[in-house]
MOPAC internal coordinates of N, CA, C and O (Angstrom, degrees):
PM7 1SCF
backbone

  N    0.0000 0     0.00 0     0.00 0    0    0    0
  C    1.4411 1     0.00 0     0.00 0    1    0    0
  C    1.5302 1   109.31 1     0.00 0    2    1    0
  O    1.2310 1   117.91 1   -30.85 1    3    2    1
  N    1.1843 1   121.59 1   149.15 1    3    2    1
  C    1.6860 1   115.23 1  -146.33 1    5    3    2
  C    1.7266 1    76.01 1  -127.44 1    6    5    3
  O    1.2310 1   118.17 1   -50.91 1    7    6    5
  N    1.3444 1   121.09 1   129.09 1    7    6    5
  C    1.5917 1   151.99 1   140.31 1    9    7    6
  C    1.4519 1    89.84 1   -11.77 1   10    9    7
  O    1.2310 1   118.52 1   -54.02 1   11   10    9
  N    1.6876 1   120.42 1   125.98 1   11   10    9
  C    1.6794 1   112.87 1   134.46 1   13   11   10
  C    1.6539 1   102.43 1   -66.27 1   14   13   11
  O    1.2310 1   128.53 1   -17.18 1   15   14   13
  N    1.3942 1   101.17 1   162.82 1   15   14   13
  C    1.6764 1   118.82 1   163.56 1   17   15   14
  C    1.2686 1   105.68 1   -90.26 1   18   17   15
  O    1.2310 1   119.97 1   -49.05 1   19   18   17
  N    1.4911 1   117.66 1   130.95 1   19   18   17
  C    1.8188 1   121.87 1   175.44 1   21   19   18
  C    1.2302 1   101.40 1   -77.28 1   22   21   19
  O    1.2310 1   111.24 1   -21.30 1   23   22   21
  N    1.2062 1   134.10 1   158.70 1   23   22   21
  C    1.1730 1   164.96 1   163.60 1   25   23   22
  C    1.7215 1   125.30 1  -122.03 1   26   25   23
  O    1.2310 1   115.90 1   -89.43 1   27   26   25
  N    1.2185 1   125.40 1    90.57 1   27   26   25
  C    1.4925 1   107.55 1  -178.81 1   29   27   26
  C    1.3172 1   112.95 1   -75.00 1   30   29   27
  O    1.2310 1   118.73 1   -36.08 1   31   30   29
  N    1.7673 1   120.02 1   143.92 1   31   30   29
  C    1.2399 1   123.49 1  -168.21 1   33   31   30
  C    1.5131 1   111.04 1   -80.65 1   34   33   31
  O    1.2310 1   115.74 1    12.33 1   35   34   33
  N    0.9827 1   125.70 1  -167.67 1   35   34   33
  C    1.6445 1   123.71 1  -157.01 1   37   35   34
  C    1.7801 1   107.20 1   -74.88 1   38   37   35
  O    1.2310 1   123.89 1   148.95 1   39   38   37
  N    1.6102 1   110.14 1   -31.05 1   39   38   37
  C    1.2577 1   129.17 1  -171.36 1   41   39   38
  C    1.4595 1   116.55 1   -74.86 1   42   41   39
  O    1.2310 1   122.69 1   155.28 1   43   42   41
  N    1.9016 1   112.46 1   -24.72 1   43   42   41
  C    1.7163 1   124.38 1   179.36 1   45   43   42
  C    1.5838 1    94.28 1  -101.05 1   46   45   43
  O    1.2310 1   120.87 1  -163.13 1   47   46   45
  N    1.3728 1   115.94 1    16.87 1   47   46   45
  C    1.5447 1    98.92 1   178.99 1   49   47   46
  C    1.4721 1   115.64 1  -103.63 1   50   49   47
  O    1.2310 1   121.78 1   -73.46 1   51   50   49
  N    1.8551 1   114.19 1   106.54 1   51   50   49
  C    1.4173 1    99.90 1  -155.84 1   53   51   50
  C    1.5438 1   109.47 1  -118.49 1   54   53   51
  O    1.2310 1   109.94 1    -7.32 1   55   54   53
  N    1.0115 1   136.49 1   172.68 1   55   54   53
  C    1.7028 1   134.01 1  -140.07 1   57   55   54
  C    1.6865 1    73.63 1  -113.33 1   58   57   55
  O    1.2310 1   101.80 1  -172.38 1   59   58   57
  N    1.1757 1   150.84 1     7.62 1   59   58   57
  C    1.4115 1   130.23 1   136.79 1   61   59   58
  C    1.3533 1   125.16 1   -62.60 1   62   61   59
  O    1.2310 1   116.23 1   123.78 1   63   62   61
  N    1.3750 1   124.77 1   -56.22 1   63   62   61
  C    1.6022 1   149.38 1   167.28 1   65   63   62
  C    1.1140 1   104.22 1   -46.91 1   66   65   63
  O    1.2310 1   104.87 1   146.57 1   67   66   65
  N    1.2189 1   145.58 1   -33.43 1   67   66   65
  C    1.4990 1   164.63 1  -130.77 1   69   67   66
  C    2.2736 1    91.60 1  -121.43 1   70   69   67
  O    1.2310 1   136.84 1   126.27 1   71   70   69
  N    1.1980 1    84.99 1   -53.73 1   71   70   69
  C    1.7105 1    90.92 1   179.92 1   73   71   70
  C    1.6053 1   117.91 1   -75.49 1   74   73   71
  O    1.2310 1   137.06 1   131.40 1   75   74   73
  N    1.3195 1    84.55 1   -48.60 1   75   74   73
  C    1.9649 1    83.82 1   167.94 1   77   75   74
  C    0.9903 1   126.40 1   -50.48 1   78   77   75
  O    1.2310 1   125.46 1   102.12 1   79   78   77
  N    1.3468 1   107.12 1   -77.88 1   79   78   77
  C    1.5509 1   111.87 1   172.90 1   81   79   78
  C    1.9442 1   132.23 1   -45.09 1   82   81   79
  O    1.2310 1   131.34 1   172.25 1   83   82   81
  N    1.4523 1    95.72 1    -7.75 1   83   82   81
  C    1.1545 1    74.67 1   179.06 1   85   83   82
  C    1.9032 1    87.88 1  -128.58 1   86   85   83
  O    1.2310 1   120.03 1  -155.55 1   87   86   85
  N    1.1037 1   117.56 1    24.45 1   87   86   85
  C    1.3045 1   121.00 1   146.96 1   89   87   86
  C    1.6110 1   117.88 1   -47.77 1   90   89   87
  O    1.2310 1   124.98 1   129.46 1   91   90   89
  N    1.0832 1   108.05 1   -50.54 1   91   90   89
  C    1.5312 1   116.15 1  -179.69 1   93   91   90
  C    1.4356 1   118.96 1   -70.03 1   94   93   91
  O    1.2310 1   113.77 1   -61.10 1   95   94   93
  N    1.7278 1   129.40 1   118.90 1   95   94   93
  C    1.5062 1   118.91 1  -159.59 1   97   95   94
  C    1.4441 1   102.93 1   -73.11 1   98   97   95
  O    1.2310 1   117.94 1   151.40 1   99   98   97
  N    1.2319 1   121.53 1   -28.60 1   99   98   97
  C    1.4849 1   106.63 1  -167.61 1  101   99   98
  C    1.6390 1   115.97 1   -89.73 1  102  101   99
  O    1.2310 1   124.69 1   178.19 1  103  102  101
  N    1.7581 1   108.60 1    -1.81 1  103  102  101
  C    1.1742 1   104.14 1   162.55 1  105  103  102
  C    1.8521 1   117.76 1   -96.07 1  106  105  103
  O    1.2310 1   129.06 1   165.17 1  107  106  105
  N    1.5757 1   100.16 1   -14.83 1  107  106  105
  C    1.8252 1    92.36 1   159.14 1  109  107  106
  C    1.7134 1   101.28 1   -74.96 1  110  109  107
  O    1.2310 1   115.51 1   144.53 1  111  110  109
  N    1.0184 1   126.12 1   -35.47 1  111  110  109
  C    1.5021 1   107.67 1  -171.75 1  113  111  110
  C    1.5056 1   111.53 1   -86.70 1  114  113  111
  O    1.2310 1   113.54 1  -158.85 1  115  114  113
  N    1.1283 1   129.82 1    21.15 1  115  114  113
  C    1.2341 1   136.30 1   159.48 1  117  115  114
  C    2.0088 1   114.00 1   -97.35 1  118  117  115
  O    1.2310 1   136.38 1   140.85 1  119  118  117
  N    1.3492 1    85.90 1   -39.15 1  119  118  117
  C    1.8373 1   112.13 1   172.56 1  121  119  118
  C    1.5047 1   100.10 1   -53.33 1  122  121  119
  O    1.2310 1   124.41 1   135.24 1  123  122  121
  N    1.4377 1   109.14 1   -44.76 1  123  122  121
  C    1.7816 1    97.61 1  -142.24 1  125  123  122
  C    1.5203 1    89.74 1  -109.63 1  126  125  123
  O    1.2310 1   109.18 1   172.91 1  127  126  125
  N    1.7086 1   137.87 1    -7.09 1  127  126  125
  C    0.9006 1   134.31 1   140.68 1  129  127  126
  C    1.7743 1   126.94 1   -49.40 1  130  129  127
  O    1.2310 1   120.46 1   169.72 1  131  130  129
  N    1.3052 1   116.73 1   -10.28 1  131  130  129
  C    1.3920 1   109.34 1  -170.76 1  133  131  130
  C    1.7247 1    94.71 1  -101.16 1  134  133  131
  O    1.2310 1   128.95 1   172.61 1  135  134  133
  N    1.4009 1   100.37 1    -7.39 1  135  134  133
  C    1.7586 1    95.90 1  -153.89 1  137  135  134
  C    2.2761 1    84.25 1   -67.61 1  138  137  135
  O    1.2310 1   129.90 1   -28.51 1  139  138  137
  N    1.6796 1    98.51 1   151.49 1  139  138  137
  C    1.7157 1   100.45 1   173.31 1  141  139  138
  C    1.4547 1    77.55 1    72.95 1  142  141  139
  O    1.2310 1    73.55 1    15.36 1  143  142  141
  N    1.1481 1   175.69 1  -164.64 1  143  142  141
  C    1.5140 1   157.30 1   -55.85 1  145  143  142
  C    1.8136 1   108.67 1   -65.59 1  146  145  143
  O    1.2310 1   130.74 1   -46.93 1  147  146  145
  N    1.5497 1    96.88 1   133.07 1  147  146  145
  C    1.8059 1    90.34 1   165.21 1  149  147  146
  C    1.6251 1   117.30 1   -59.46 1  150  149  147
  O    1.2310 1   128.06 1   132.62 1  151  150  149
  N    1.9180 1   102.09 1   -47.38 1  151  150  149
  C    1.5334 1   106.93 1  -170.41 1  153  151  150
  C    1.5569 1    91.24 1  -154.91 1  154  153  151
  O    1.2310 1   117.25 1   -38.28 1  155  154  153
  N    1.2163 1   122.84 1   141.72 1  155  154  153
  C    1.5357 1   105.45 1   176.54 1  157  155  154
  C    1.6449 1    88.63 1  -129.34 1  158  157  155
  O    1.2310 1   123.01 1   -25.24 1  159  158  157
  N    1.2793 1   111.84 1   154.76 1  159  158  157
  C    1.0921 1   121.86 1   169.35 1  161  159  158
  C    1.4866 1   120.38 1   -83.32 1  162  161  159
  O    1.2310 1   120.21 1   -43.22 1  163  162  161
  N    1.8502 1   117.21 1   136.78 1  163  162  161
  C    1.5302 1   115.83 1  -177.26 1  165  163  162
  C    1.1235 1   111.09 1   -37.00 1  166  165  163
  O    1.2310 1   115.04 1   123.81 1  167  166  165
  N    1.5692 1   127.01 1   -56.19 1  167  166  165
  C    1.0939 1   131.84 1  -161.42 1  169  167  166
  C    1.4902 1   130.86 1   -68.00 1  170  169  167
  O    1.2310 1   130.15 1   179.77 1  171  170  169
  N    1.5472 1    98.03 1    -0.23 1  171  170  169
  C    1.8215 1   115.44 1  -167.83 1  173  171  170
  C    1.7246 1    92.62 1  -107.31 1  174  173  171
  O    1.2310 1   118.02 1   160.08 1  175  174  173
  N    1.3006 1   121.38 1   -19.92 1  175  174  173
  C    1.2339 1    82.46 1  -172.77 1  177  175  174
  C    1.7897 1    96.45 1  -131.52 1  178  177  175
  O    1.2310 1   117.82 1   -12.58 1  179  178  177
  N    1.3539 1   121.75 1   167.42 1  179  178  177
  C    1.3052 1   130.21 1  -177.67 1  181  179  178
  C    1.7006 1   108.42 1    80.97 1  182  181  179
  O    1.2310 1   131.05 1  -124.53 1  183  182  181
  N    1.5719 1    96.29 1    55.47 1  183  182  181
  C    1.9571 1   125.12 1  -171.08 1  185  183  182
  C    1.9815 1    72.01 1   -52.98 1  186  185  183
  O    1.2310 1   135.51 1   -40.81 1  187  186  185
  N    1.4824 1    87.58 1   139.19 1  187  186  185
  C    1.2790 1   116.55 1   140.83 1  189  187  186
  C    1.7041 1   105.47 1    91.58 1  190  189  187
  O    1.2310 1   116.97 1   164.39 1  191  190  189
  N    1.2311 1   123.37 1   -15.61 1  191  190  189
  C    1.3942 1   155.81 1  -174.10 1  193  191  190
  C    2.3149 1    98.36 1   -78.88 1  194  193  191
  O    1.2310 1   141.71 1   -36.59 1  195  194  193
  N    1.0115 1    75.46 1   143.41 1  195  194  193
  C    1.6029 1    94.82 1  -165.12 1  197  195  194
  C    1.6599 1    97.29 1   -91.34 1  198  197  195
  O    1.2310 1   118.74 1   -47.10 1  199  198  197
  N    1.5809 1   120.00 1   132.90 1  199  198  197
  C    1.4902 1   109.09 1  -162.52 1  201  199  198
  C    1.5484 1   108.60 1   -93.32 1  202  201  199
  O    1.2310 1   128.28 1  -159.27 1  203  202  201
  N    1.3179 1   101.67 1    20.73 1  203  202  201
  C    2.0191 1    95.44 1   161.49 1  205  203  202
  C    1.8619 1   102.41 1  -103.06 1  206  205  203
  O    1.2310 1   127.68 1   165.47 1  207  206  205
  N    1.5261 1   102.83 1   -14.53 1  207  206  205
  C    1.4921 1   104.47 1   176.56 1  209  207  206
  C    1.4172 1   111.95 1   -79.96 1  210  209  207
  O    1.2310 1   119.44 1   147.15 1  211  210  209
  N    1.0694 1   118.68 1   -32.85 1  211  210  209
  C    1.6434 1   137.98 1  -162.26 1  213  211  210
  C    1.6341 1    88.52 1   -70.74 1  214  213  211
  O    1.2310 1   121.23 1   126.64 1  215  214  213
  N    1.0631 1   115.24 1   -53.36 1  215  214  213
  C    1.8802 1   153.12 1  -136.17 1  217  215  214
  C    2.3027 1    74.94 1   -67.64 1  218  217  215
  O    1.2310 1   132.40 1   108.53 1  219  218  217
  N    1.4115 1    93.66 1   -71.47 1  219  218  217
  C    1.4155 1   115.09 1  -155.01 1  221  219  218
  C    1.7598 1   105.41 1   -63.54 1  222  221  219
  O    1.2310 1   127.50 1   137.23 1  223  222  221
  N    1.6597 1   103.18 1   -42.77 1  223  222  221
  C    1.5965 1    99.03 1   170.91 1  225  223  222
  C    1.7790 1   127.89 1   -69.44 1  226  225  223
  O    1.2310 1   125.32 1   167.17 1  227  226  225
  N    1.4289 1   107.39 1   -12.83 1  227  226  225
  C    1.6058 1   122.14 1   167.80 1  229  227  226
  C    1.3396 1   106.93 1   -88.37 1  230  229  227
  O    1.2310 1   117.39 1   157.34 1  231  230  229
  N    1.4715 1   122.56 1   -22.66 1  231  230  229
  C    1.6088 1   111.04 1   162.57 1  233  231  230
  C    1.3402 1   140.32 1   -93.29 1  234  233  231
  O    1.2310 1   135.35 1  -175.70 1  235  234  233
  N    1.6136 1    87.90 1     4.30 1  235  234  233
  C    1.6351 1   109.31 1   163.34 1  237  235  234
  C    1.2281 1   106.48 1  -106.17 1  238  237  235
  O    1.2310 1   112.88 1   158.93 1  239  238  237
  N    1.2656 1   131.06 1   -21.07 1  239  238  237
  C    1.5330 1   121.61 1   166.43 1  241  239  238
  C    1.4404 1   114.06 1   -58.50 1  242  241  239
  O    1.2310 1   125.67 1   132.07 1  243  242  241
  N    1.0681 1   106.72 1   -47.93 1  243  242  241
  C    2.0456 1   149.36 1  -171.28 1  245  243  242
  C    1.6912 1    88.74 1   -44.48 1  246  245  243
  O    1.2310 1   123.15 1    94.15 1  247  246  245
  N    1.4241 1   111.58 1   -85.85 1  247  246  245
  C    1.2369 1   116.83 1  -158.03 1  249  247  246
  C    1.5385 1   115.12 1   -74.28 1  250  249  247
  O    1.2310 1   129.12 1  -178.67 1  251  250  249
  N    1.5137 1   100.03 1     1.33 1  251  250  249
  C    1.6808 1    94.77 1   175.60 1  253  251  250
  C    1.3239 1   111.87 1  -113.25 1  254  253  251
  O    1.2310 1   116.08 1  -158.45 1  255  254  253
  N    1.5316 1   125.06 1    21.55 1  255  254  253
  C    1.2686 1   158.13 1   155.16 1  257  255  254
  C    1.4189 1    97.53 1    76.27 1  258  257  255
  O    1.2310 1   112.61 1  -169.80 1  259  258  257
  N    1.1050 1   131.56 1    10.20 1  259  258  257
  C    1.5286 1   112.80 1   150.78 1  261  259  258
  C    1.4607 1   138.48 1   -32.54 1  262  261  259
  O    1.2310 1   126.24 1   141.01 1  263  262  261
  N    1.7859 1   105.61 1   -38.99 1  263  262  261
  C    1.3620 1   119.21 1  -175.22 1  265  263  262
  C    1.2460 1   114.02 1  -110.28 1  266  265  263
  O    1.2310 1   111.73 1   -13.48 1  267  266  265
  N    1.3396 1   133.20 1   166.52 1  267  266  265
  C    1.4943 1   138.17 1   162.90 1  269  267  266
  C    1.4423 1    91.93 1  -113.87 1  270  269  267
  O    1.2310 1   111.87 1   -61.52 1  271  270  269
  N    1.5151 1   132.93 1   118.48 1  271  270  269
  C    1.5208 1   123.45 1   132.96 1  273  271  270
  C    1.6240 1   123.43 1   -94.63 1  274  273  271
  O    1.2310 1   133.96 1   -24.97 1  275  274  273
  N    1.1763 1    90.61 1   155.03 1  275  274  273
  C    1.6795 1   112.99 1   168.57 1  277  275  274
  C    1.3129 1   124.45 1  -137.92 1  278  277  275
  O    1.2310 1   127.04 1   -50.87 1  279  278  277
  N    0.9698 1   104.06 1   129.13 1  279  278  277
  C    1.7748 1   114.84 1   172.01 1  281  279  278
  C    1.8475 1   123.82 1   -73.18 1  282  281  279
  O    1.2310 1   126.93 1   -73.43 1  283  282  281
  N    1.2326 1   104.28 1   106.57 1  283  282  281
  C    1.3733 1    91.43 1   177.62 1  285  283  282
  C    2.0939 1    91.54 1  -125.62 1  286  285  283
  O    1.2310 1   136.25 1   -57.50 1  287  286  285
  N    1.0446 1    86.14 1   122.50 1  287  286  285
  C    1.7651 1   114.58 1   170.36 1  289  287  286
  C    1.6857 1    89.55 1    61.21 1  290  289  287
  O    1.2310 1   126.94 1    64.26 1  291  290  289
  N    1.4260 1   104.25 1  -115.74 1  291  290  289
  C    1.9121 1   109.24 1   174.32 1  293  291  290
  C    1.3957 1   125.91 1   -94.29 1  294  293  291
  O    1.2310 1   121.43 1  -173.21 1  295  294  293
  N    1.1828 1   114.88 1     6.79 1  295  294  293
  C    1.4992 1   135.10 1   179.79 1  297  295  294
  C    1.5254 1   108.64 1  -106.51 1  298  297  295
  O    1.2310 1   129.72 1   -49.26 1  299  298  297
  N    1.5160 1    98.86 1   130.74 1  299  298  297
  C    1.6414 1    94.29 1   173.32 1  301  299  298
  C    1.5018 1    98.54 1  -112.62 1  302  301  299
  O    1.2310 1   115.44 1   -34.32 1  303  302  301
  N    1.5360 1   126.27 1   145.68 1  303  302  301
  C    1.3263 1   145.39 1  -171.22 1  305  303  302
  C    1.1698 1   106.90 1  -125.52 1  306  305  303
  O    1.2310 1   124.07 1   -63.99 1  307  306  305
  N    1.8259 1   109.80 1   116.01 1  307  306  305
  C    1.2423 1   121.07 1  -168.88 1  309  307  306
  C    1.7580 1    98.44 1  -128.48 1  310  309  307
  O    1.2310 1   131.34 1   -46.03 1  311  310  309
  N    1.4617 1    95.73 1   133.97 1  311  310  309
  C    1.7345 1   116.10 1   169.47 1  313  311  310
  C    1.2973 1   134.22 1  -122.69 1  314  313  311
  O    1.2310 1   113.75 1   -45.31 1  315  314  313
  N    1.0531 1   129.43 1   134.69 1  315  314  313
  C    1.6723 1   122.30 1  -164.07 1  317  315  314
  C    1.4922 1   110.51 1   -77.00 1  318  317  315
  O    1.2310 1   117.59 1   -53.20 1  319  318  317
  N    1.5678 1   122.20 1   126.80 1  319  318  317
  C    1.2323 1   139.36 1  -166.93 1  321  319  318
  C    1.6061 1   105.48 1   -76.23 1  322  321  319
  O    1.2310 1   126.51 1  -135.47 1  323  322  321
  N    1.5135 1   105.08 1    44.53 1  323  322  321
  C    1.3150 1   118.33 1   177.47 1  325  323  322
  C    2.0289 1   117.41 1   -33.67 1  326  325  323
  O    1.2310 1   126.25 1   147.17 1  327  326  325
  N    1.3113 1   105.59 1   -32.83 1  327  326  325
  C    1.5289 1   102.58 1  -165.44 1  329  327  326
  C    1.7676 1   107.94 1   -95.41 1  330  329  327
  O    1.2310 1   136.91 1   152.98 1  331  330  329
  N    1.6385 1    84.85 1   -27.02 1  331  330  329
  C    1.7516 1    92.57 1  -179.21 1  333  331  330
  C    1.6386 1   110.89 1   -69.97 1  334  333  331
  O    1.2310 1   123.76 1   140.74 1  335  334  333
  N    1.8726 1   110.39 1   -39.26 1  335  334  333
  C    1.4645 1    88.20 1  -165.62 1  337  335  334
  C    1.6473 1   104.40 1  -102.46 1  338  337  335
  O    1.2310 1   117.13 1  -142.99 1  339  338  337
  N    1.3293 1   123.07 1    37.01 1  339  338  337
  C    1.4777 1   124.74 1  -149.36 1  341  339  338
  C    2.0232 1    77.62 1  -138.37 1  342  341  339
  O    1.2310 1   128.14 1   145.30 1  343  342  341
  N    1.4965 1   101.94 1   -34.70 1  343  342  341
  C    1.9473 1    98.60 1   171.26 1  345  343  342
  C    2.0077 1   112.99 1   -72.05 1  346  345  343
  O    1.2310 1   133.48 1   130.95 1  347  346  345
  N    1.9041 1    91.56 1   -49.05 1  347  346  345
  C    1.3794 1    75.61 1   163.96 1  349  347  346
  C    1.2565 1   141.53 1  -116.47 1  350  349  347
  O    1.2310 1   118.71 1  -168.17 1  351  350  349
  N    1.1822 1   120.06 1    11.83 1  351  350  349
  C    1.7703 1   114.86 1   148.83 1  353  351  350
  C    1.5606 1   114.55 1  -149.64 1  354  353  351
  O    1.2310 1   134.72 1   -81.83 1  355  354  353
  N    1.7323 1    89.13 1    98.17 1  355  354  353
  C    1.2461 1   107.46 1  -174.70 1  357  355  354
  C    1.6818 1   128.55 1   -41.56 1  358  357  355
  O    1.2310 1   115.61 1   -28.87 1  359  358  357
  N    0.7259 1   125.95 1   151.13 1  359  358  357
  C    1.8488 1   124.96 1  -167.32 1  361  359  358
  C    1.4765 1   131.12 1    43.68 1  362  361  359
  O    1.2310 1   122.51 1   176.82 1  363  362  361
  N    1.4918 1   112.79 1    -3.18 1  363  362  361
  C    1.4073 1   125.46 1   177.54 1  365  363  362
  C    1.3664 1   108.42 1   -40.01 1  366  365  363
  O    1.2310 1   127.88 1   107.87 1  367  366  365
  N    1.0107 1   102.43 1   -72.13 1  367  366  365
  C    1.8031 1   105.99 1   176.15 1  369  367  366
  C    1.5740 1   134.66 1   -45.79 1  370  369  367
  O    1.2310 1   130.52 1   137.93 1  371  370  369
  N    1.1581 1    97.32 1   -42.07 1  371  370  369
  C    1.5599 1   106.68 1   167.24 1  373  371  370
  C    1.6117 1   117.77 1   -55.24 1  374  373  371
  O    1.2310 1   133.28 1   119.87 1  375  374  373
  N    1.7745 1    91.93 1   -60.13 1  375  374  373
  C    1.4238 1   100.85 1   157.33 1  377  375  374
  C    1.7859 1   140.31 1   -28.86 1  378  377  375
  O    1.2310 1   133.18 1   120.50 1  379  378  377
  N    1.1200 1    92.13 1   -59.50 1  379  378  377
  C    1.4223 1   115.21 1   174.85 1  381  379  378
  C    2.0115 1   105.17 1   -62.38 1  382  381  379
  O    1.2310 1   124.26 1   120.75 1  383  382  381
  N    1.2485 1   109.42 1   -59.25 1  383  382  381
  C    1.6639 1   113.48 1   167.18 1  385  383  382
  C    1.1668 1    93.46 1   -24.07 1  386  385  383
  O    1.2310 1   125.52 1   102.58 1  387  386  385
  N    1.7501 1   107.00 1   -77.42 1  387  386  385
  C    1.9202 1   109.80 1  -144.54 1  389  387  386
  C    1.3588 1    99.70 1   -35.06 1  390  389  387
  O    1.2310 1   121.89 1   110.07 1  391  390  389
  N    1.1859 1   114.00 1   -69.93 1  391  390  389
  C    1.7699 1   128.01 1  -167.97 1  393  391  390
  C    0.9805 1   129.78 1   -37.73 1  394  393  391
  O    1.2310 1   128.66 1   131.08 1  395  394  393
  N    1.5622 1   100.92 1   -48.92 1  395  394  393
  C    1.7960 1   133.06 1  -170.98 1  397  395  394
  C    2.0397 1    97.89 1   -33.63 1  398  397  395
  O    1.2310 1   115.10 1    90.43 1  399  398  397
  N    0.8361 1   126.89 1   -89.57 1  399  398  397
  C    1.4164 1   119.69 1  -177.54 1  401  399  398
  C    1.6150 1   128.76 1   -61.89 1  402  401  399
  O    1.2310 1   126.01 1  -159.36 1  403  402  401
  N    1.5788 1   106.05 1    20.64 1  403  402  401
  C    1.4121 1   105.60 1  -173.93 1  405  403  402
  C    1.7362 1    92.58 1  -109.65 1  406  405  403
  O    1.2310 1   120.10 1   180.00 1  407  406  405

């Protein structure tokens, strides 16, 4: 029997979870690789990255509602919850971009 993926709804999505997770560079550069993608698959992005590592930084993206995944067959397809975290904390993300490589 195969796990649903959690999703926290717009109301558990909190600008702590939001900071952690993307405390870590290779989980903003996994983040800011999806940005312009419809759905990218785990396995396409974070070259060179081991897929229980890949696995663990999309489930910290995941549960701090940055990401949407979905499972289609053996591929999970993940998209950035562009409207959810842009409704509740406006410019964070952008923010976070500018910096991201400084």
């Amino acid at each position: 029997m195969v796990r649903p993926l959690q999703h926290p709804i717009l109301d558990h999505i909190t600008l702590d979870g939001i900071l952690h997770a993307m405390s870590d560079p290779i989980r903003r550069e996994i983040f800011f690789n999806l940005e312009g993608c419809k759905a990218m698959s785990c396995n396409k992005s974070g070259e060179g990255l081991a897929p229980s590592t890949l696995s663990f930084h999309y489930k910290i993206l995941r549960e701090a509602g940055l990401v949407h995944s979905e499972k289609k067959g053996i591929e999970v397809l993940n998209t950035i919850r562009t409207k959810d975290l842009n409704k509740k904390f406006p410019g964070l993300i952008n923010l976070i971009k500018k910096f991201h490589n400084q």
